[in-house]
PADREN-647942 format. One record per residue (C-alpha): residue in one letter; residue number from 1; x, y, z. Coordinates in steps of 0.001 Angstrom, whole numbers, m for minus. Layout:
BEGIN
@residuo A; num NUM; u X; v Y; w Z
...
***
This chain:
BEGIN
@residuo X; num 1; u 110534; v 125642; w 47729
@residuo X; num 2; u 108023; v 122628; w 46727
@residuo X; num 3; u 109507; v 120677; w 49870
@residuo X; num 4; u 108170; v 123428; w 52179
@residuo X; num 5; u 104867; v 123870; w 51078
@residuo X; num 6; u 104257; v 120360; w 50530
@residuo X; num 7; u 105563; v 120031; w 54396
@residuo X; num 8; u 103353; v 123037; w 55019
@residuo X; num 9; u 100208; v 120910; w 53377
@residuo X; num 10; u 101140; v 118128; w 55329
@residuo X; num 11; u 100930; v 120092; w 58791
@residuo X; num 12; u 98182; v 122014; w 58110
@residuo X; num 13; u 96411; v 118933; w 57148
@residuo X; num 14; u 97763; v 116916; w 60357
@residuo X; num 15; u 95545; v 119705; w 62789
@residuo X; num 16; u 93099; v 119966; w 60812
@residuo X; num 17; u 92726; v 116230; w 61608
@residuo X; num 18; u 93492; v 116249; w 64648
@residuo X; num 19; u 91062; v 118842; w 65426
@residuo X; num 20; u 88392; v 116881; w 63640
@residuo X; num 21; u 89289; v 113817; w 65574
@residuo X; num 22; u 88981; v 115946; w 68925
@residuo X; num 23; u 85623; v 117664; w 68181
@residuo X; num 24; u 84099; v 113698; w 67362
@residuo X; num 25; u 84854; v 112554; w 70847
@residuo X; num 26; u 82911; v 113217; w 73789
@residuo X; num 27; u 83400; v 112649; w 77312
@residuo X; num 28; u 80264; v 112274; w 79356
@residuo X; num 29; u 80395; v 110920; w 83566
@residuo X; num 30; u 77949; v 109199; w 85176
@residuo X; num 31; u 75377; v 111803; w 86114
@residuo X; num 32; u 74962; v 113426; w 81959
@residuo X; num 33; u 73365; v 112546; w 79216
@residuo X; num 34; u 74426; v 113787; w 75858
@residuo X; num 35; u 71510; v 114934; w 73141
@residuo X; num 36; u 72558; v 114109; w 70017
@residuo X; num 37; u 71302; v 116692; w 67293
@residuo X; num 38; u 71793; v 115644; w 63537
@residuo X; num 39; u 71831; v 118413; w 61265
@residuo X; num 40; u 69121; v 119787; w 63823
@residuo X; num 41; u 66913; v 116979; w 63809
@residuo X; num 42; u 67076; v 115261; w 67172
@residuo X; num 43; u 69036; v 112202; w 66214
@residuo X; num 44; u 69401; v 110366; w 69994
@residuo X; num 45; u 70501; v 110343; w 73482
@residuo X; num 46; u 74184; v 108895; w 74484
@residuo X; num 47; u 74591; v 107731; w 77881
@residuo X; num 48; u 77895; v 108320; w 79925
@residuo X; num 49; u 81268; v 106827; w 79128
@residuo X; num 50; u 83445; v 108017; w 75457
@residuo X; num 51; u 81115; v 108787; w 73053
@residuo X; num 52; u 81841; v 109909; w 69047
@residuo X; num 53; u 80118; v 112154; w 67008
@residuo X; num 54; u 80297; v 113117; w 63250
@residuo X; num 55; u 82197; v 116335; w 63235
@residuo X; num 56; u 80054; v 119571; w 61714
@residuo X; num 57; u 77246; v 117636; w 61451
@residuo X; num 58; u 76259; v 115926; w 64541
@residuo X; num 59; u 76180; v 118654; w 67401
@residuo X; num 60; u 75610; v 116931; w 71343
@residuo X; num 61; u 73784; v 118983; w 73834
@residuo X; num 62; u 74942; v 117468; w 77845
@residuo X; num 63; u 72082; v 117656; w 80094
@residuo X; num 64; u 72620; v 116430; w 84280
@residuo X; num 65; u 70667; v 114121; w 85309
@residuo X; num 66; u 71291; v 114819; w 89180
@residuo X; num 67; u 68479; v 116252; w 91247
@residuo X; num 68; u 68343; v 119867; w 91710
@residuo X; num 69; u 67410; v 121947; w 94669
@residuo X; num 70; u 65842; v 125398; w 93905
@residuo X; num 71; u 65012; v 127716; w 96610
@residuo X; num 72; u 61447; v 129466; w 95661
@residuo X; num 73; u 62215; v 133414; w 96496
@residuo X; num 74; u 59423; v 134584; w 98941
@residuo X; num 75; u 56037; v 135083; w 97450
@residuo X; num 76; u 53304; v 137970; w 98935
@residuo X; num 77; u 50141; v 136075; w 99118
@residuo X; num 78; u 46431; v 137108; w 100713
@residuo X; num 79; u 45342; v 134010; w 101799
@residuo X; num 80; u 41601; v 132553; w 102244
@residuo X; num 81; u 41212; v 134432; w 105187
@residuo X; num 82; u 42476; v 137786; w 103903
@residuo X; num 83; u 45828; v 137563; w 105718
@residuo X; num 84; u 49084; v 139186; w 104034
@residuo X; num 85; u 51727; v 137085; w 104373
@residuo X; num 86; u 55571; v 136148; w 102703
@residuo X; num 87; u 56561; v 132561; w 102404
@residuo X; num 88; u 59481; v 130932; w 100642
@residuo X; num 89; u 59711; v 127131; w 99416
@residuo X; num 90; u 62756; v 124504; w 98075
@residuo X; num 91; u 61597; v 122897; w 95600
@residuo X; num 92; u 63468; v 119326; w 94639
@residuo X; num 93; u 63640; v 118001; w 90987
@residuo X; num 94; u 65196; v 116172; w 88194
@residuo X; num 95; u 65351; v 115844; w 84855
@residuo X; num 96; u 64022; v 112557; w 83749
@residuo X; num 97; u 63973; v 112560; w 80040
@residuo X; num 98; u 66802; v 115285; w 78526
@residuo X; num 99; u 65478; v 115462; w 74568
@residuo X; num 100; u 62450; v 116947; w 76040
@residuo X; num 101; u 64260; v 119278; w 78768
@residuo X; num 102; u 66088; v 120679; w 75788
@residuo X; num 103; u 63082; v 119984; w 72939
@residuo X; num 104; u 59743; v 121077; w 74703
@residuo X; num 105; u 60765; v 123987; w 76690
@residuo X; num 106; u 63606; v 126701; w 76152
@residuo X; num 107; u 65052; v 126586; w 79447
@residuo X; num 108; u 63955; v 124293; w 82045
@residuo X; num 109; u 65510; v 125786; w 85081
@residuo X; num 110; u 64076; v 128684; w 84337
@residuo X; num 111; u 60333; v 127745; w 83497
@residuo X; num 112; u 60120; v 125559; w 86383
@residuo X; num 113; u 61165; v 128150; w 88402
@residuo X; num 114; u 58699; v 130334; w 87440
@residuo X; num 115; u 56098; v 127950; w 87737
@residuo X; num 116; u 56737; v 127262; w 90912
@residuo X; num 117; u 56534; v 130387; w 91962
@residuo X; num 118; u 52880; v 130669; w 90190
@residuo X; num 119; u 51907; v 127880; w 91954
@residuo X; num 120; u 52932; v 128384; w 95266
@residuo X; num 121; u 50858; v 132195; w 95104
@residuo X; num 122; u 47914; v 129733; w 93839
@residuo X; num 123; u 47739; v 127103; w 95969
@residuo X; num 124; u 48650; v 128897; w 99344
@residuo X; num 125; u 45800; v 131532; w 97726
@residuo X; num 126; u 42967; v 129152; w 98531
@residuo X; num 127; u 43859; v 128122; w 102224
@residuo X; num 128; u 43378; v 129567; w 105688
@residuo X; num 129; u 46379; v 130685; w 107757
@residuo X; num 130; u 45505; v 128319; w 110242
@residuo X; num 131; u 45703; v 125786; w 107488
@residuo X; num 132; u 48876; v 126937; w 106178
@residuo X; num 133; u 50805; v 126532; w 109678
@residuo X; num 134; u 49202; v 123516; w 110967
@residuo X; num 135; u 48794; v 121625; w 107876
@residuo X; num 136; u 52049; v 121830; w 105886
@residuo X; num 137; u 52075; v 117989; w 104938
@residuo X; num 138; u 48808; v 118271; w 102929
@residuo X; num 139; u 49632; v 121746; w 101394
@residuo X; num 140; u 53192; v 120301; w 100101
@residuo X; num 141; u 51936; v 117538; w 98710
@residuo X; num 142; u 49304; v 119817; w 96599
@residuo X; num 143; u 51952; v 122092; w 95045
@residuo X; num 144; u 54710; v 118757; w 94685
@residuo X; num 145; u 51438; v 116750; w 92775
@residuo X; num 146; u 50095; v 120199; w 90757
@residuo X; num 147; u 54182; v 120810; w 90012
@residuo X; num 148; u 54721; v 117202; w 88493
@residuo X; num 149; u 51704; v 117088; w 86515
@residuo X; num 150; u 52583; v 120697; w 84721
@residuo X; num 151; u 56548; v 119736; w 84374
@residuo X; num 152; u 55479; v 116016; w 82701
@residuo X; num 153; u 55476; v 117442; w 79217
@residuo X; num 154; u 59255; v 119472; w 80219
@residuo X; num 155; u 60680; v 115653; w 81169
@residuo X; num 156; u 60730; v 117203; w 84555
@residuo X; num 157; u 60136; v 114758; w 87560
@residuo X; num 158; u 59093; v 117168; w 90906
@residuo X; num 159; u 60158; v 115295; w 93870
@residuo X; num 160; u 59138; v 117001; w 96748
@residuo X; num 161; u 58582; v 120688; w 97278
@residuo X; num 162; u 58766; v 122042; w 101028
@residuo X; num 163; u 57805; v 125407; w 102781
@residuo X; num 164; u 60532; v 126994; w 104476
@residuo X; num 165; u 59383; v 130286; w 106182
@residuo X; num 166; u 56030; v 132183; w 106649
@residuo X; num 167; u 56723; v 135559; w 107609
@residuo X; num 168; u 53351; v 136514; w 109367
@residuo X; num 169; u 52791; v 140880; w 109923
@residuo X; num 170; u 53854; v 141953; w 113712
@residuo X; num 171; u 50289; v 142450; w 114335
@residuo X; num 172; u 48997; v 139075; w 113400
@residuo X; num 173; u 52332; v 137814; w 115483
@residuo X; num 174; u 50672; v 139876; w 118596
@residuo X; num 175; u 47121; v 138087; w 117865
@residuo X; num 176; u 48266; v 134945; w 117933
@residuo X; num 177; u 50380; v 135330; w 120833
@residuo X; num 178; u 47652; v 136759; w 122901
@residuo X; num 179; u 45098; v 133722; w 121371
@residuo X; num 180; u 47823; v 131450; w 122372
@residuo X; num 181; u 48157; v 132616; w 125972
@residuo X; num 182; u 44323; v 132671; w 126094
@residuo X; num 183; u 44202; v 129006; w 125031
@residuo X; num 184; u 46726; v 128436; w 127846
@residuo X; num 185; u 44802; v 129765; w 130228
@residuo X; num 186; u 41539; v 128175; w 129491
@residuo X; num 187; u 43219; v 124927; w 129559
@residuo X; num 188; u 45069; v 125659; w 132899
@residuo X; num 189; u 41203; v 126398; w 134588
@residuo X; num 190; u 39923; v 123739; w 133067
@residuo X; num 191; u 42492; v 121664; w 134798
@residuo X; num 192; u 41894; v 123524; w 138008
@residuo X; num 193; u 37949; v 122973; w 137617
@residuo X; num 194; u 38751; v 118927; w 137369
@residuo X; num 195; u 41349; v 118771; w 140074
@residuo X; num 196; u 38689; v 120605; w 142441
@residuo X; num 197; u 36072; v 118585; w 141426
@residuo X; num 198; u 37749; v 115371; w 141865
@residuo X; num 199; u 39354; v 116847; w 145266
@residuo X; num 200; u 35962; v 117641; w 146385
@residuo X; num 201; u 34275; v 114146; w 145488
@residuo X; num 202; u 37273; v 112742; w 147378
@residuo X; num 203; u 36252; v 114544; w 150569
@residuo X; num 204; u 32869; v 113441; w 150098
@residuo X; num 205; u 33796; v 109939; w 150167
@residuo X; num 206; u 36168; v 110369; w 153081
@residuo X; num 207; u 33708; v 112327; w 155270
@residuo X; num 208; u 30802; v 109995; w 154474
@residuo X; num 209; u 33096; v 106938; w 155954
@residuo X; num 210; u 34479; v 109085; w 158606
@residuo X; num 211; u 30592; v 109631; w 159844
@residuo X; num 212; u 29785; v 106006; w 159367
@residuo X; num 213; u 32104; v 104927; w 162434
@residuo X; num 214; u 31456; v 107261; w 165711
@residuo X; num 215; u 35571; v 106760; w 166876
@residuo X; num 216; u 36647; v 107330; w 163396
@residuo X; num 217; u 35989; v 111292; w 164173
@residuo X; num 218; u 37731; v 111216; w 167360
@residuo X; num 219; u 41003; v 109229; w 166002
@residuo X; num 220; u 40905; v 112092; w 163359
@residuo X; num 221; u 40664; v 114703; w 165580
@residuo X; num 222; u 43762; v 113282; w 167577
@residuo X; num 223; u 45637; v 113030; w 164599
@residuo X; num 224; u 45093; v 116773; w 163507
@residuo X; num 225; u 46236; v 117681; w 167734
@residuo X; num 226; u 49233; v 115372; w 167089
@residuo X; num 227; u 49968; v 117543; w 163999
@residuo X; num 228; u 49666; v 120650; w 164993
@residuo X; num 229; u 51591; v 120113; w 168539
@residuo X; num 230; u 54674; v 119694; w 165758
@residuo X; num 231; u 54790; v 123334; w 165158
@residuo X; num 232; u 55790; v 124869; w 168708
@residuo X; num 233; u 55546; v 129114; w 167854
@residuo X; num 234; u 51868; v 129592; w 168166
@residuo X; num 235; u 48870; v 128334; w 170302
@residuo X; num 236; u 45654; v 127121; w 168736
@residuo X; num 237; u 42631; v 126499; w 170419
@residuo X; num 238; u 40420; v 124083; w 169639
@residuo X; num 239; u 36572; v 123661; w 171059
@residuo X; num 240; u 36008; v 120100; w 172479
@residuo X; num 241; u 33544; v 117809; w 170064
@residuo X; num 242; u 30812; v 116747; w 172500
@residuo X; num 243; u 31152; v 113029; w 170867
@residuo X; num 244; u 34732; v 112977; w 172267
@residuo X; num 245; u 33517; v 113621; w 175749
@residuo X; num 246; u 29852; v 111996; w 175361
@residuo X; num 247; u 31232; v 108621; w 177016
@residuo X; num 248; u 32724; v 109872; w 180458
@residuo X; num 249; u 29407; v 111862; w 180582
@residuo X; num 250; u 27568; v 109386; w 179829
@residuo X; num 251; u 29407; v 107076; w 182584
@residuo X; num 252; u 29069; v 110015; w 185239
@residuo X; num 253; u 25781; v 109828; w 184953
@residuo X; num 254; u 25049; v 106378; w 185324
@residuo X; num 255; u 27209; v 106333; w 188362
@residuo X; num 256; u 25175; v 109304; w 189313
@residuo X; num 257; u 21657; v 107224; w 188865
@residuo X; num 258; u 22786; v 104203; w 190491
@residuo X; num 259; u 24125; v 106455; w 193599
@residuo X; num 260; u 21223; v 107981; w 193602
@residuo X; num 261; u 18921; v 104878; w 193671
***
């Protein structure tokens, strides 16, 4: 009866080592960090790779170290120019320094969600509409360098933070479609305007050379016959330029002069 409880001893005591033994090692990969808490004093930070710990006592927190992409849910904001609007953000982050992810704030996902969400209302808040869709550059890089400076403390690094959507009202989407097609059609008679203008200097130029040389306006006049003679279903009349006939009258009537004499 003292063998089997002295084999009983022996197994229990066997698990309870090995159990030990498995609770002191850690596995961490490549992309965790493991906090090390000491009796629940913060006692250092393990990097990847088989790690040990002091059973009971030592308790090791993993925290990933890989960047994060949070999509910001869509926000109502009244912007500067007292337009209600929805718009929606990713915001990209990591976790620089893990003892104060898991020291400074209770849950880091979490606040920095929040925060950006705050922020985004806030920032888009102060600009125009016209601001917000032509200008997304300079308003991203406000809410990624007001982000970062408020997650510092967290060991939170903000990478980049993008706006995804703007869902504008139907009626501001009719307004902007009818400013568009207005600016459309300025620019298209403004075009016009130059094309006619530089047309009409053209013409200008070509009648003020055509006048300098007396058969210049003949040869032209030819030309336009020779043209319209191409198209044979209808009959155009043209009046005679006295310059095209001026010579043989003029040569008649010297003939006429010297019969005379």
């Amino acid at each position: 009866m003292f063998g089997l409880e002295g084999h009983l001893y022996w197994i229990v005591s066997f698990v309870i080592l090995i159990l030990l033994v498995t609770s002191a090692i850690r596995v961490l990969v490549e992309y965790e960090r493991g906090v090390v808490f000491r009796l629940g004093r913060f006692a250092g930070i393990k990097g990847p790779g088989l790690k040990f710990i002091i059973p009971i006592i030592d308790k090791l927190v993993k925290v990933s170290m890989r960047t994060v992409a949070m999509d910001v849910p869509p926000q109502d904001i009244i912007t500067r120019d007292n337009v209600s609007i929805k718009v929606n953000a990713v915001l990209y982050f990591r976790v620089v320094h893990p003892d104060k992810a898991l020291i400074e704030v209770e849950d880091f996902l979490y606040a920095t969600s929040q925060l950006a969400q705050t922020s985004l209302r806030s920032i888009l808040g102060q600009v125009e509409l016209d601001d917000l869709l032509g200008k997304r550059d300079k308003i991203n890089l406000q809410l990624q360098e007001l982000l970062d400076r408020q997650t510092d403390p967290w060991g939170v690094k903000i990478s980049n933070v993008e706006i995804k959507h703007v869902d504008l009202p139907v009626e501001m989407q009719r307004a902007m479609a009818r400013q568009a097609e207005a600016e459309r059609e300025r620019r298209s008679k403004i075009i016009h305007a130059q094309g006619e203008l530089q047309a009409s200097a053209d013409l200008a130029s070509a009648a003020k050379n055509i006048s300098a040389e007396s058969g210049a306006l003949q040869l032209r006049f030819l030309q336009t016959l020779t043209e319209v003679a191409a198209e044979k279903n209808s009959t155009i009349l043209f009046p005679m330029p006295i310059d095209l006939v001026a010579p043989f009258v003029d040569k008649i009537s010297a003939q006429s002069n010297k019969e005379t004499k």
